[in-house]
C-alpha positions, 0 to 999 in steps of 0.5 A, a space after each residue: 310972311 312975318 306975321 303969317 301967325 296972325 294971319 292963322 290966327 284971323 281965321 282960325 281962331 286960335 294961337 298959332 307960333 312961328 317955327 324956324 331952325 337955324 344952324 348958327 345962332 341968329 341975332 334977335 332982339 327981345 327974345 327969351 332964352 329960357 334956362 331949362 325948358 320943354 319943347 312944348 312948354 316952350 310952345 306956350 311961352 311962346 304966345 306972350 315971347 319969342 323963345 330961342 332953344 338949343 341944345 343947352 336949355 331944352 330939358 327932355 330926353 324925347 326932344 334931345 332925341 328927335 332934334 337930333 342932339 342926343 341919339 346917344 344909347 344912354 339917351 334913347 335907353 332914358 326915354 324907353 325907361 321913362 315911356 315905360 313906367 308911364 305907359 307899361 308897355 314892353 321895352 322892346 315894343 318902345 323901343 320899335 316905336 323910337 326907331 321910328 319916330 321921326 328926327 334931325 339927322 343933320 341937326 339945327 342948333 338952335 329953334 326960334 319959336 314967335 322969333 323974326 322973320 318967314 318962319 319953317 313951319 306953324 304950329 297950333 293947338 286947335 279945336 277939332 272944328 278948326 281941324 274940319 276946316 283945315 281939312 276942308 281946305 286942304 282937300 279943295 286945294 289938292 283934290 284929294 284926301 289928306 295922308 297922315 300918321 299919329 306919333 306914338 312917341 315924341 308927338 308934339 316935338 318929333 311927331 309935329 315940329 320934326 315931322 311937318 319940316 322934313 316931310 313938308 306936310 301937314 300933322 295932327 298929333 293928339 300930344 302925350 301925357 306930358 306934352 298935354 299938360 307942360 303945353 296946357 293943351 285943353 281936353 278939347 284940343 289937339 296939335 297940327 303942324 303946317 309947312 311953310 310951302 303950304 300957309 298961303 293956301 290956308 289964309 286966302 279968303 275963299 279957299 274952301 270954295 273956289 277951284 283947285 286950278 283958280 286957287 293955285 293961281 290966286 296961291 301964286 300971285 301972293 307970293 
């Protein structure tokens, strides 16, 4: 399970990135520890890096928040200023959608992106092709259709790290403005979060076409 990104990777085209929380501080090699940095910038870094963030260098008043780091009154009253300006909507509507938005509230102190070992969660920026067949799979795997919710606020580091680890399913989010282009995400592309109990599913050879029951097994025997 190491390289489970590559193997997402294999059949899905695009760059996938380990995500893992830690609550102590890991020991790793060849890893970056950026000075100041975005969540989703970081998310890019990535693809070419390991990257260790913390509460120190993670540069965003959203990801502070919805990592559980700084839940302060002065910090959610700076995210609702700042998705003011950008977005003009009313403060007390914002504000709704901030208490709402997903978050630690026992924080890890310290994220691995691309870091050693099974990682928590995968993360992509994918097409919506790759999408269709993410769904495809998942609705031959459990036989049903796939229950998912858009982050207005916060949607790549709450709405899909936070939210895909705390409730153990899979997470569109079509990002914000800033997470758009600190992340490089093309026009063509939206963000997905996967559970760590769910990557087997996705990487087996024929999952799209085979039994729900048969897949199980098949899901079982890679453990």
């Amino acid at each position: 399970m190491n390289r489970i990104n590559w193997m997402f990777s294999n059949r899905f085209r695009s760059h996938w990135i380990k995500v893992k929380f830690y609550k102590e501080k890991p020991e790793l090699v060849e890893t970056k520890i950026p000075e100041k940095i975005r969540f989703c910038e970081a998310t890019k870094d990535a693809i070419l890096r390991p990257i260790l963030l913390s509460k120190d260098n993670v540069d965003c008043p959203g990801a502070q928040y919805a990592f559980g780091w700084n839940r302060s009154n002065e910090g959610k009253n700076k995210i609702l200023d700042i998705c003011q300006n950008k977005r003009g909507m009313q403060k007390d509507k914002l504000n709704i959608m901030l208490e709402h938005s997903p978050y630690f509230e026992n924080p890890y102190k310290f994220i691995g992106l691309n870091t050693e070992g099974e990682p928590d969660i995968l993360m992509s920026y994918i097409s919506p092709e790759e999408a269709m067949n993410l769904l495809n799979i998942y609705n031959s795997y459990q036989g049903e259709d796939m229950d998912i919710s858009l982050s207005g606020m916060m949607p790549i580091c709450g709405g899909v790290a936070v939210k895909t680890f705390l409730d153990e399913k899979v997470n569109f989010s079509f990002g914000c403005s800033d997470s758009r282009k600190y992340a490089q995400i093309g026009r063509d592309r939206l963000a997905v979060g996967i559970p760590k109990k769910l990557f087997k599913i996705f990487v087996l050879p024929e999952a799209a076409a085979i039994s729900t029951e048969d897949l199980k097994v098949a899901s079982e025997v890679m453990v």
